[in-house]
C-alpha positions as CSV (number, residue, x, y, z in Angstrom):
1,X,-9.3,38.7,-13.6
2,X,-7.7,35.2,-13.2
3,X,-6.1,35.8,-10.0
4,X,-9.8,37.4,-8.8
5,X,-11.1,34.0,-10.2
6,X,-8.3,32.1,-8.2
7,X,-9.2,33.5,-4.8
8,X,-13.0,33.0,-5.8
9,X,-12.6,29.4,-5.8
10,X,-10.1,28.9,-2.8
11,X,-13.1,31.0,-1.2
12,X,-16.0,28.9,-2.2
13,X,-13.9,25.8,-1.3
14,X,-12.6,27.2,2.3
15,X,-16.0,28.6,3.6
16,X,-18.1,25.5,3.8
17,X,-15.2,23.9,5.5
18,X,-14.1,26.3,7.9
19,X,-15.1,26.2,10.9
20,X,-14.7,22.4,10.9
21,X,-10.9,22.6,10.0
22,X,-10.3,25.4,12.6
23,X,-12.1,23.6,15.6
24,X,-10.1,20.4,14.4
25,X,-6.8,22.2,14.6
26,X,-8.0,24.0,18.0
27,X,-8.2,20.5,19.4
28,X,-5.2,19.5,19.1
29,X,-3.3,22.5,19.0
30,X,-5.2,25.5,21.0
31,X,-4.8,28.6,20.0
32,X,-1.4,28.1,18.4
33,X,-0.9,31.1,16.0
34,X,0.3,28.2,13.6
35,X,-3.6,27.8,12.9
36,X,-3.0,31.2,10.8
37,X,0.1,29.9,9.4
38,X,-1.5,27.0,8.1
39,X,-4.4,28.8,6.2
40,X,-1.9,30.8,4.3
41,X,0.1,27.9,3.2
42,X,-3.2,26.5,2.0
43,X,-3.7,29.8,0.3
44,X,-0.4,30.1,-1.2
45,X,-0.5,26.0,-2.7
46,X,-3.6,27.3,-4.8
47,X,-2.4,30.3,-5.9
48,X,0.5,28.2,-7.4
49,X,-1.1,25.5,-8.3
50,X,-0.8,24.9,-12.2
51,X,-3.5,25.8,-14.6
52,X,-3.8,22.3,-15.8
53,X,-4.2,20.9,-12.4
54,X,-6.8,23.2,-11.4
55,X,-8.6,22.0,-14.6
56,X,-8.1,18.1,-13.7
57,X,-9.3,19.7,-9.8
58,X,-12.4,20.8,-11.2
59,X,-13.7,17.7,-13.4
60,X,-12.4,15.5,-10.8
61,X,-14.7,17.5,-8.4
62,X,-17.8,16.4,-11.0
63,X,-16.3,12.5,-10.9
64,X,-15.3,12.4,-7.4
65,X,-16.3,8.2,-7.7
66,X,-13.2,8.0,-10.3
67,X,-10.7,6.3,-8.7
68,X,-13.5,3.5,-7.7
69,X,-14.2,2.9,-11.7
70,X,-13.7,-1.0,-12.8
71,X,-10.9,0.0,-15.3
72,X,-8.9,1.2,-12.8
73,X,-5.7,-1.1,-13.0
74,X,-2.2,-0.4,-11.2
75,X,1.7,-0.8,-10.6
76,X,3.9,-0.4,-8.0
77,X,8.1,0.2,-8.8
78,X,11.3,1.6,-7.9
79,X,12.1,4.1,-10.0
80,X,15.6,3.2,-10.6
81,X,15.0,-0.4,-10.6
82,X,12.4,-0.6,-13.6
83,X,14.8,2.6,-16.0
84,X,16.9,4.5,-14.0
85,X,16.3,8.2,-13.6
86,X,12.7,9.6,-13.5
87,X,13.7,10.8,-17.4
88,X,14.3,7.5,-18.1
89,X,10.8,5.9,-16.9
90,X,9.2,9.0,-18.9
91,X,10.8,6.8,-21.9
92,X,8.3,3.7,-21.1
93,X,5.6,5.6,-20.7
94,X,4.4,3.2,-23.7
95,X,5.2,0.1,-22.2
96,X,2.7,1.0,-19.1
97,X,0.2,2.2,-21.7
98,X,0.5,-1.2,-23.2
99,X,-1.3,-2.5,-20.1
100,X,-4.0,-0.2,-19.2
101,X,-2.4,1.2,-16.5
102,X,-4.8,4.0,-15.1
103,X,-2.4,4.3,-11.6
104,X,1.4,4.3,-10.8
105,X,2.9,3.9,-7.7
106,X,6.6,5.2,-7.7
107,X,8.6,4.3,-4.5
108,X,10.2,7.2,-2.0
109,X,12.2,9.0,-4.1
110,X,12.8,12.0,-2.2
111,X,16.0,13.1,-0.7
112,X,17.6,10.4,1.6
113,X,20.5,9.1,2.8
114,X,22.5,6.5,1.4
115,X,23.0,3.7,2.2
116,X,20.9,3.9,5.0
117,X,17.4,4.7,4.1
118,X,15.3,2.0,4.1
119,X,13.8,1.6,0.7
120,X,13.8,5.3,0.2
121,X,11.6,5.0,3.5
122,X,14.2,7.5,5.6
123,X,13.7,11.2,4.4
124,X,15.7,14.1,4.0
125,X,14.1,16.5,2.1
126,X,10.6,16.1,1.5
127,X,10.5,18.6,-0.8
128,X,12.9,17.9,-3.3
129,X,13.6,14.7,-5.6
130,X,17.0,12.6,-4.9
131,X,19.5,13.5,-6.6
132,X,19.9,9.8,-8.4
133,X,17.0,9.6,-9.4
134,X,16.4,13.3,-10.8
135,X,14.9,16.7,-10.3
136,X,11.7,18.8,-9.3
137,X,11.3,19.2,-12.9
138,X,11.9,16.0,-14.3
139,X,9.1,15.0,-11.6
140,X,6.6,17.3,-13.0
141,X,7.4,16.7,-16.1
142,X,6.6,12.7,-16.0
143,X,3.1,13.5,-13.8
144,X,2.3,15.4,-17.0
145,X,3.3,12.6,-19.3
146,X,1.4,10.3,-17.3
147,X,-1.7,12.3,-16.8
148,X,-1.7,12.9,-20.8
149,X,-1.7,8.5,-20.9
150,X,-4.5,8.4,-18.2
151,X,-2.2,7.6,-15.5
152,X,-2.4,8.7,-12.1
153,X,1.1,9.1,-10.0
154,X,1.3,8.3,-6.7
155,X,3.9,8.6,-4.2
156,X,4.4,7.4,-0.3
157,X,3.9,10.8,2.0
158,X,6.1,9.3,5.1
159,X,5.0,11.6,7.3
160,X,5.4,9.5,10.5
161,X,9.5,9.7,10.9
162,X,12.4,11.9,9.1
163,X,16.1,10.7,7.8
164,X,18.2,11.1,11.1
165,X,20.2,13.6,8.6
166,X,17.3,15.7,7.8
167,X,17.8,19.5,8.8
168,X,15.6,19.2,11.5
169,X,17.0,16.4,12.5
170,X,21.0,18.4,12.5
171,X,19.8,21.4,14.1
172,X,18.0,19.4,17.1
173,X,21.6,17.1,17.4
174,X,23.8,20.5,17.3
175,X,21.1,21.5,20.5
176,X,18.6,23.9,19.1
177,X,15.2,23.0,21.8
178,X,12.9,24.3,19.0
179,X,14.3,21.7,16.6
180,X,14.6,19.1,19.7
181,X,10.9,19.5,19.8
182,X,9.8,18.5,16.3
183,X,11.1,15.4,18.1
184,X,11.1,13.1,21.1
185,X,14.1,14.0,22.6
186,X,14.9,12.9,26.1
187,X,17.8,13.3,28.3
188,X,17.4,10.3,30.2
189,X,15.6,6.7,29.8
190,X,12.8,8.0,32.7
191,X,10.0,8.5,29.9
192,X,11.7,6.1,27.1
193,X,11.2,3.7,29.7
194,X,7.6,4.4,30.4
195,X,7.1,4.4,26.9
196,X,9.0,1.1,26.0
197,X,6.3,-0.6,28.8
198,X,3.6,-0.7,26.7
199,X,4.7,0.5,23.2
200,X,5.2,-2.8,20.8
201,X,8.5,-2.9,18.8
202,X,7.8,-2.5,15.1
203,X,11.1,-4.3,13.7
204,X,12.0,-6.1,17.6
205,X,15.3,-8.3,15.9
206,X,16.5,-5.7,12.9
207,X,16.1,-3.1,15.0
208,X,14.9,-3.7,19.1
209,X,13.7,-1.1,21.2
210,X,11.9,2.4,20.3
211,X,14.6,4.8,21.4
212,X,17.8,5.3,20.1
213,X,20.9,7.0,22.2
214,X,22.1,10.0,20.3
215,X,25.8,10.9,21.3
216,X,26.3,14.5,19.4
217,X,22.5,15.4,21.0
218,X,23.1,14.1,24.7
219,X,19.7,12.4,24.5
220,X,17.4,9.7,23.9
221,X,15.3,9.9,20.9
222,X,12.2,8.2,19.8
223,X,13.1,5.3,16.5
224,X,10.0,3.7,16.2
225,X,11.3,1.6,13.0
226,X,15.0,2.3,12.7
227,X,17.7,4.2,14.1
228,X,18.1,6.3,11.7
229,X,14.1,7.5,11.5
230,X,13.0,9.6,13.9
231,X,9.9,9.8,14.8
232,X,8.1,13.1,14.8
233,X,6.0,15.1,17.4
234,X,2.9,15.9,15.9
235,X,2.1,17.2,19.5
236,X,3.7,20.6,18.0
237,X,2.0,22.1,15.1
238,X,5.1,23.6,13.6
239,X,5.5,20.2,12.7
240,X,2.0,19.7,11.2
241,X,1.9,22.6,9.0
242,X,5.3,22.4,7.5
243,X,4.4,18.7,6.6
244,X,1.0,19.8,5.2
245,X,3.3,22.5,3.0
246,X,5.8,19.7,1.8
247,X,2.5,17.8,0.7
248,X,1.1,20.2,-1.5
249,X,4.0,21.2,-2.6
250,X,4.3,17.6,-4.0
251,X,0.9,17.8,-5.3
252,X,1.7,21.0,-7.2
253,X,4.2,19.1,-9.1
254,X,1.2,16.9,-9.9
255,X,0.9,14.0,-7.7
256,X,-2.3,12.9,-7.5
257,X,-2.5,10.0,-4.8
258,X,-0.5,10.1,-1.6
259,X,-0.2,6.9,0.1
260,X,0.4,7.6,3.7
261,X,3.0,5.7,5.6
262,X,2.4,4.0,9.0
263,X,-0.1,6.4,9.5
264,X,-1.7,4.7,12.7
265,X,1.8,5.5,14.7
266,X,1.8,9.1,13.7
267,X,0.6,10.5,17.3
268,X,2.2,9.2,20.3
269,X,1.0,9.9,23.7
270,X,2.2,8.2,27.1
271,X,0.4,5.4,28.5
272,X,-0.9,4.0,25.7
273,X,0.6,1.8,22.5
274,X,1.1,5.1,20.1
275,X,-1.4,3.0,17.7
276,X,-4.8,4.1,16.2
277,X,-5.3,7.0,18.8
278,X,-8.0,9.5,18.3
279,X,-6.4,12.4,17.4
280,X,-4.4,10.2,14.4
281,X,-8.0,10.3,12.9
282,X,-8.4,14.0,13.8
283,X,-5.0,15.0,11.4
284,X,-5.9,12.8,8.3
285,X,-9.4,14.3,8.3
286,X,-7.5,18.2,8.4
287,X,-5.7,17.0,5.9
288,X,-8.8,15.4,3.7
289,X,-10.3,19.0,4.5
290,X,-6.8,20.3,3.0
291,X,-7.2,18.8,0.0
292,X,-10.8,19.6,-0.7
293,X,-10.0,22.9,-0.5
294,X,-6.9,23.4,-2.7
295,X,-6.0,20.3,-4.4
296,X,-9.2,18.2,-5.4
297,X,-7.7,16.4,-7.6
298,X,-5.7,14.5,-4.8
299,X,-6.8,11.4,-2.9
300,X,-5.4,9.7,0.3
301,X,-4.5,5.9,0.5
302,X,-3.6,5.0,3.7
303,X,-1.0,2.0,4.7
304,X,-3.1,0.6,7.6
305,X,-1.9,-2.6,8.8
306,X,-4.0,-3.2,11.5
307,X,-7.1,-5.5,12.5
308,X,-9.9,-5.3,10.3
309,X,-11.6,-3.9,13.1
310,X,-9.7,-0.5,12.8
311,X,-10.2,-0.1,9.5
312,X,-13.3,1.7,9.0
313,X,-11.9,4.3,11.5
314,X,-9.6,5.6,8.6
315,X,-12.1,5.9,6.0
316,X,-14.0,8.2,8.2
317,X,-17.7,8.9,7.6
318,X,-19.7,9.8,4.3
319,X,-20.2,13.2,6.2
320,X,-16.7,13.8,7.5
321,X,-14.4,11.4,5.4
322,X,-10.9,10.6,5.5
323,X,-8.9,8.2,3.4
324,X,-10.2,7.6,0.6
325,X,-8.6,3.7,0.4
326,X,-6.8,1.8,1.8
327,X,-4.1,-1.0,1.2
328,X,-6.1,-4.9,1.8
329,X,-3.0,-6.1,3.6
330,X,-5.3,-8.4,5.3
331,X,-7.2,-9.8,2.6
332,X,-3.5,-10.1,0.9
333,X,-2.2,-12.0,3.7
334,X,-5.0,-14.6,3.6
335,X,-4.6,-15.0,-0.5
336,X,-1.5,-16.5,0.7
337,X,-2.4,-18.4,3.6
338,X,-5.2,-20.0,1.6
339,X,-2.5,-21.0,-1.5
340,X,-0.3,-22.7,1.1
341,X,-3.1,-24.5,2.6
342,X,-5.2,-25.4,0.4
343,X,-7.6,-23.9,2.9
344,X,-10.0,-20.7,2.2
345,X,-11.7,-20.3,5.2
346,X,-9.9,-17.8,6.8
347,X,-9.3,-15.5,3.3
348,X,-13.6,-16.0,3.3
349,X,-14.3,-14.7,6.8
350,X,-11.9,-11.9,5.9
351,X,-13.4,-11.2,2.6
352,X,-16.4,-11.2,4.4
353,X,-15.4,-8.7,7.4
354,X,-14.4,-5.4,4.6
355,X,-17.2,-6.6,2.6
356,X,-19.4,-5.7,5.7
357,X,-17.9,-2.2,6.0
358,X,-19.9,0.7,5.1
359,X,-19.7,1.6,1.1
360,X,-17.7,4.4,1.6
361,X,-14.7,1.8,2.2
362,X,-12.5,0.9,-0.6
363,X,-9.4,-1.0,-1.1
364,X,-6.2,-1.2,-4.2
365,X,-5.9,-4.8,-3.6
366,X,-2.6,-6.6,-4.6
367,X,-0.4,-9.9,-4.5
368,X,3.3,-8.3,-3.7
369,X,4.8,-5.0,-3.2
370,X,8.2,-3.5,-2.0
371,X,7.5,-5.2,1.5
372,X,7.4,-7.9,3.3
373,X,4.1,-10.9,3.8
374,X,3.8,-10.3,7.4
375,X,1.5,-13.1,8.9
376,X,-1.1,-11.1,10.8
377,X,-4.2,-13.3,10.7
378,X,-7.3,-12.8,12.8
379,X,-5.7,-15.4,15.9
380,X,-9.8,-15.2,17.1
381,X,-11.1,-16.7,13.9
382,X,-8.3,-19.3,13.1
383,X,-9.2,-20.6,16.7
384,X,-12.7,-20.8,16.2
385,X,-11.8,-23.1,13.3
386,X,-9.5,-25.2,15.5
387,X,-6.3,-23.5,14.0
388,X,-3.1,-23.1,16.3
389,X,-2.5,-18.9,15.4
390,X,1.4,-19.9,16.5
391,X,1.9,-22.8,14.7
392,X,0.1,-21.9,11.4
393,X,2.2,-18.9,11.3
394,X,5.1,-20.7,11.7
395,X,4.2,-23.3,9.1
396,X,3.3,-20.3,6.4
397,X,6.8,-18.4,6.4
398,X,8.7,-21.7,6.7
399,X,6.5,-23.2,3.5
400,X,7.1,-20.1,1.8
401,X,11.1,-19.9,2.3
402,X,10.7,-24.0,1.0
403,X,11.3,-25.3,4.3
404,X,8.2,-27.9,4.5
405,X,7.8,-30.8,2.9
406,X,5.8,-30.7,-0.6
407,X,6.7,-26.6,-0.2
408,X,7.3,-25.4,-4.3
409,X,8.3,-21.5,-3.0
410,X,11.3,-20.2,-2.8
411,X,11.2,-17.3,-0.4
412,X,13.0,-15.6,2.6
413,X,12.8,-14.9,6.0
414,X,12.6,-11.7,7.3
415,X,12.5,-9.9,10.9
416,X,13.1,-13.6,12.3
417,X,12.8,-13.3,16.4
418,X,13.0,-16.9,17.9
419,X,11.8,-15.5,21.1
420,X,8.5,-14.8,19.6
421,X,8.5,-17.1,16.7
422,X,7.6,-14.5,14.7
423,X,8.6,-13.9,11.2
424,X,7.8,-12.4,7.7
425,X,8.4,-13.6,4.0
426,X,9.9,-12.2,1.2
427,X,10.0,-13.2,-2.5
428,X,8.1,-12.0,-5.7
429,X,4.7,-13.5,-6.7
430,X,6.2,-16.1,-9.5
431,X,8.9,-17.4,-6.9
432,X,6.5,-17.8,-3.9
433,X,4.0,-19.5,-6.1
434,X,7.1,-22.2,-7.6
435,X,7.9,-20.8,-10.9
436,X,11.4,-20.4,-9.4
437,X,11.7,-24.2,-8.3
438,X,10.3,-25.3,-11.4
439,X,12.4,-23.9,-13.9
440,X,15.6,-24.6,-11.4
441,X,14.8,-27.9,-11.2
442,X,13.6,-28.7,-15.1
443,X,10.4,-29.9,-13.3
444,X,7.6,-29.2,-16.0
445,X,4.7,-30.2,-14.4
446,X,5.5,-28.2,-11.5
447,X,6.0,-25.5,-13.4
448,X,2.8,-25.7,-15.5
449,X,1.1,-25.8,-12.1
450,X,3.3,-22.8,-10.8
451,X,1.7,-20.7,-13.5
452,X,-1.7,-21.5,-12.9
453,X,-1.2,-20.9,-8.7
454,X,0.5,-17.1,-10.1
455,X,-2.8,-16.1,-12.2
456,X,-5.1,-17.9,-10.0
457,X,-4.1,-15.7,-7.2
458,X,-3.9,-12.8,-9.9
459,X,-7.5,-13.4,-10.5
460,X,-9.3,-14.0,-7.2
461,X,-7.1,-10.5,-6.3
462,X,-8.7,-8.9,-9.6
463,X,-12.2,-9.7,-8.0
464,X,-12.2,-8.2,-5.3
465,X,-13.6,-5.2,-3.9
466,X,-11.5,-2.2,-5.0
467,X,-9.2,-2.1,-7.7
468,X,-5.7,-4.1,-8.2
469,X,-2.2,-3.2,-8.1
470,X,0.3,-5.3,-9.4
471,X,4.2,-5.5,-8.3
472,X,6.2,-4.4,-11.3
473,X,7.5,-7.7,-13.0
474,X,4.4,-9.6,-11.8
475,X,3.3,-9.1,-15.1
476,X,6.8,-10.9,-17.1
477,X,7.7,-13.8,-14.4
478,X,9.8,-12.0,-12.8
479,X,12.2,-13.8,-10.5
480,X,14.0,-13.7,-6.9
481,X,16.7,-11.5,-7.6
482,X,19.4,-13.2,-5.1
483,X,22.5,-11.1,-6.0
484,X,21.6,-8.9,-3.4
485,X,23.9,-10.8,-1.5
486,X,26.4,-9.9,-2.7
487,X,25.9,-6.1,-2.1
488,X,27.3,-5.5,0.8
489,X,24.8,-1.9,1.4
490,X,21.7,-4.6,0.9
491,X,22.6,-7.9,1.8
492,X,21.1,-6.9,5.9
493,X,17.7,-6.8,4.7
494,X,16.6,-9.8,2.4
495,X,13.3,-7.5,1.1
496,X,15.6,-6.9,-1.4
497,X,15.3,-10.1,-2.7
498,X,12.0,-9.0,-4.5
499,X,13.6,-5.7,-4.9
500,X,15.3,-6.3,-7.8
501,X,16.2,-4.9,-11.7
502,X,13.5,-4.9,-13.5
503,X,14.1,-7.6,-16.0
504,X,13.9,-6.3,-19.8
505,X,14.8,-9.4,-21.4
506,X,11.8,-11.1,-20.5
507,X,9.3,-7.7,-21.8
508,X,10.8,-9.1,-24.9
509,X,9.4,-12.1,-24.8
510,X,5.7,-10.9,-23.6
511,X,4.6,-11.4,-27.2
512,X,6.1,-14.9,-28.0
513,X,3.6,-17.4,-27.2
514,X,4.1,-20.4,-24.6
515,X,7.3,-18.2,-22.9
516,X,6.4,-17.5,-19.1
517,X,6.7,-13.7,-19.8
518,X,3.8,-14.1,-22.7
519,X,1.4,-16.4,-20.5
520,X,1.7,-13.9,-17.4
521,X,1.6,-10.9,-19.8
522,X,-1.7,-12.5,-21.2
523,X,-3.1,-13.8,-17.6
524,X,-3.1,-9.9,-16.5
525,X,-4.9,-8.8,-19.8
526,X,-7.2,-11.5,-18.9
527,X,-7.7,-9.8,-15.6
528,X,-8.2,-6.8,-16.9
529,X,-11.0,-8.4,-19.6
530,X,-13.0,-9.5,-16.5
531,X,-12.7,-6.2,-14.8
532,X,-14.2,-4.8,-18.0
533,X,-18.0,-6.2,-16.8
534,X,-20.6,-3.9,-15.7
535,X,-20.8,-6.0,-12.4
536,X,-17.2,-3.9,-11.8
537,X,-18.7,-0.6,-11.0
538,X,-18.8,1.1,-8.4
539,X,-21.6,0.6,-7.0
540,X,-21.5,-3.1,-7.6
541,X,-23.3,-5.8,-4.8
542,X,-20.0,-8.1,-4.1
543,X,-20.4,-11.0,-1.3
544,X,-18.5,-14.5,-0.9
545,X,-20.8,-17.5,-1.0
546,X,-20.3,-20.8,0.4
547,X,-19.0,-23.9,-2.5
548,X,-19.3,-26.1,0.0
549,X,-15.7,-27.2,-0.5
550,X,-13.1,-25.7,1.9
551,X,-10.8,-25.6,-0.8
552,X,-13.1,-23.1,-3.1
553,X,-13.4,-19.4,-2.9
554,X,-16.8,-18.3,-4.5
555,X,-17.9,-14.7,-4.7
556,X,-20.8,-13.3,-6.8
557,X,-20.9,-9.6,-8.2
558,X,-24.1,-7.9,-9.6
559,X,-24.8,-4.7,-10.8
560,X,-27.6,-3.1,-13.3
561,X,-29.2,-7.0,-12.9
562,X,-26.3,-8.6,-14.2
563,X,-24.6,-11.4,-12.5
564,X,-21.0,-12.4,-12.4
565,X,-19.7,-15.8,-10.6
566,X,-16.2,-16.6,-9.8
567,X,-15.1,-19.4,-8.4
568,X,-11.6,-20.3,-7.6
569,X,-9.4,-23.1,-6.6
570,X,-7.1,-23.0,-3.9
571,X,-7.1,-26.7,-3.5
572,X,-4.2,-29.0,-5.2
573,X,-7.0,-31.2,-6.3
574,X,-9.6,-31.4,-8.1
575,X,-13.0,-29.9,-6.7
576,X,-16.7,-29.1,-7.1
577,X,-17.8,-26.1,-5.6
578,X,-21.8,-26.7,-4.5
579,X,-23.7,-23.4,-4.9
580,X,-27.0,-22.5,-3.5
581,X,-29.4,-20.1,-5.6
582,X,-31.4,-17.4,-3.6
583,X,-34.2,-15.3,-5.0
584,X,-32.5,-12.4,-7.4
585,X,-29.2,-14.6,-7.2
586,X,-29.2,-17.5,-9.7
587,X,-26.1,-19.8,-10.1
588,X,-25.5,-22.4,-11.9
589,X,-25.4,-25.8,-9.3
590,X,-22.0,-27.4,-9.6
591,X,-18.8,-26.2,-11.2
592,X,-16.1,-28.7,-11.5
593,X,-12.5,-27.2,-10.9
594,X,-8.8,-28.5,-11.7
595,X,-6.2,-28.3,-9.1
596,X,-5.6,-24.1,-8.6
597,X,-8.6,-23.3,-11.5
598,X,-10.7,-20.2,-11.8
599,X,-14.0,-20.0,-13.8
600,X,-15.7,-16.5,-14.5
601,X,-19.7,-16.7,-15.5
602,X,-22.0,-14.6,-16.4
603,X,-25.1,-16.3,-14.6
């Protein structure tokens, strides 16, 4: 009777969606007998899918809007840097209770190599956790803790490249053509070449070029980011299904966000830059329809850093939709733009840009993660507004590695290529905005300001549309850790200067007032607090408006005829932001604003 019920519902679910997913996959694929292949992997995933899952599957198929909610609140972490082994982080389970977490982000933890792995980034296995971090089991058994605490688990699906070590990978190098073929494999530079003409470099210093000479193979093979990745050909749908296998497999052990990696590079074709192309759109709606059908439960956040123009793309349509969110890596890279500035027009027009996508759009908005700032602002917008895009880059990662006079940060280059004067920062969110400097240099009105730039930027990312993430150790102060230097397997790449041990001696101090760790701790419950409004919901009205004072950010919420105003100072001096009432939207007139001050009102 239950497995009759079982294949009832994978039914129901499959039929409407059919012919849809079948013409999708014809499209790319033909008629590749791996169309079959793929609807009894789909099959298979629900029959195993656990009870409980299939449970949260169907209520999260009556709440489909629940990862939109205003309470949602998140983290992003290593693993092993915040406890250890995945058994280990099952032990703090309390601590992440403690802030309302509704959402963790665990870093890669699959199977790589090591050293060499790039932040967990290079993959081996993707069906099985490391080995230091833990098991299969110990996996499924923290998404159960978690989901009993009300907290999703997410994990990166880097379905754009493998670990140069990953069996694929072997069995192409030892010459096998069908494994060569889940690849781009080329015996000489004739169509690496071709490529390389109008394919940009992802990494063009760290790691130059997009092909990579193997020696055991005989051939050229396509590294879009590092040697040791290779990219694969999702122009073979061997490729496609067993990826969509590995997926739900990791979704059977109870994953219940996937954020997917680079996913504008995952179909390459010649002649054109590899970025955004159509049939990238066609394989995350198959997979969208994938999950519908066997895993409901399960929503897509894609890592789209690309113009805000080709963002709506990856959301799809309300009738035929595809990610469900996506990261605000632009909106992020303007909070910072306008704190170094002093200047919030560009962060507005951007604000204003996703703000104008369709309302199926949604963001997780955040400050830091395991990356790097990279400083791609809209170059059309900053020269409307007489802004050099070259030189206003170059003066935003030198102010935030303290290079500039009157800088307070203390960050890090990374990717430097003098040919291009291009560049990227690194640094956590309490070093960046000067806490670091501060304490270093026993400068106590600096470092009274320092903590008013961190929650400031805390709470203009809180009010955004979307939800926010923070970095883990945003919420303690947690400082640059520079001993990476000194490791001689991470001292290459200075991301892991914000990719350091979670600090417990500060959690410690989260409940003894005027300590950094307690004023922090307390800023992101404030967050939270103003999250708590109706004017958070879902379906909530959100805009920017104009405080007539570059300095000031302004942005009004309303929802069930309820107002909220927030106002916030980017400016390091004081201001009045000038507001203008329109019928349905009254505000108060003037509000007057400290250096780096936010005011929340219910108007």
């Amino acid at each position: 009777m239950a497995a009759k019920h079982i294949d009832t519902v994978f039914a129901e679910r499959l039929a409407p969606r059919r012919a849809e997913l079948e013409e999708l996959f014809r499209s790319l694929y033909g008629d590749s007998p791996e169309l079959a292949h793929f609807e009894r992997v789909m099959a298979k995933a629900h029959a195993d899918r656990p009870a409980d899952l299939k449970r949260l599957d169907t209520a999260r198929e009556r709440d489909p809007q629940w990862y939109r909610r205003g309470d949602m609140f998140g983290m992003t972490m290593y693993t092993d840097l915040f406890a250890g082994k995945l058994t280990d982080l099952a032990k703090h389970i309390d601590y992440l209770k403690e802030q309302h977490l509704t959402y963790l982000h665990l870093m890669p933890l699959l199977t790589m190599p090591h050293p060499d792995n790039d932040g967990g980034y290079a993959i081996e296995d993707f069906d099985t956790v490391d080995p230091s971090i833990g098991t299969n089991q110990d996996l499924a058994d923290l998404t159960a803790k978690l989901r009993k605490a009300g907290i999703s688990l997410c994990l990166d699906f880097v379905m754009n490249h493998t670990a140069s070590t990953h069996r694929w990978a072997k069995a192409a190098q030892a010459g096998d053509p069908e494994y060569q073929d889940y690849y781009f494999c080329y015996d000489d530079r004739t169509i690496p070449d071709q490529y390389d003409a109008v394919v940009p470099q992802v990494f063009p210093t760290a790691a130059p070029g997009n092909f990579t000479w193997n020696e055991q193979m005989g051939k050229w093979v396509m590294t879009q980011f590092y040697p040791f990745q290779w990219d694969l050909n999702y122009r073979n749908p061997k490729v496609f299904v067993a990826m969509m296998s590995s997926l739900l497999h990791l979704a059977n052990l109870g994953v219940e966000v996937f954020r997917i990696d680079a996913v504008p590079y995952i179909w390459k074709q010649l002649g054109t830059n590899c970025r955004n192309l159509p049939q990238v759109h066609t394989i995350v709606r198959m997979m969208r329809i994938m999950s519908e059908i066997v895993c409901p439960a399960v929503v897509f956040k894609g890592e789209v850093v690309m113009a805000p123009k080709e963002l709506a793309a990856y959301f799809g349509t309300p009738d035929k939709p595809e990610c469900h969110m996506l990261y605000n890596v632009s909106v992020m890279v303007n909070l910072w733009s306008a704190l170094a500035n002093g200047d919030t027009r560009l962060l507005k027009t951007q604000i204003d840009k996703l703000d104008a996508l369709p309302d199926n759009c949604w963001f997780v908005n955040y400050l830091r993660c395991h990356d790097d700032i990279g400083w791609g602002l809209d170059e059309d917008v900053e020269r409307q507004l007489g802004i050099d895009p070259l030189k206003h880059k170059e003066f935003l990662y030198h102010f935030y590695e303290g290079m500039v006079p009157g800088s307070w940060s203390m960050g890090e280059l990374y990717n430097y290529d003098p040919a291009s004067g291009d560049a990227r920062s690194c640094g956590t969110t309490a070093s960046l905005c000067g806490i670091e400097r501060a304490i270093i240099t026993h400068d106590r009105p600096l470092y009274e300001r320092s903590i008013q730039r961190d929650l400031l930027m805390h709470h203009a990312m809180g009010f955004l549309r979307g939800f926010p993430m923070l970095n883990c150790g945003d919420e303690i102060g947690q400082l640059n850790g520079w001993d990476y230097k000194e490791d001689p397997d991470r001292v290459a790449d200075s991301r892991n200067l914000h990719r350091s041990r979670f600090n417990w001696k500060n959690v410690a101090q989260r409940d003894v007032p005027g300590t950094l760790p307690n004023r922090l701790w307390e800023g992101m419950a404030d967050v939270r607090q103003m999250r708590s409004d109706p004017c958070f919901a879902p379906d909530a009205w959100v805009t920017t408006w104009d405080a007539h004072d570059d300095g000031v950010l302004a942005m009004v919420r309303q929802a069930e005829g309820r107002t909220v105003l927030g106002v916030f100072n980017f400016a390091n001096r004081d201001a009045t932001a000038t507001l203008d009432s329109i019928e349905g939207v009254s505000l108060p007139r003037t509000v007057a604003l400290k250096p780096y001050e936010w005011k929340i009102e219910v108007c």
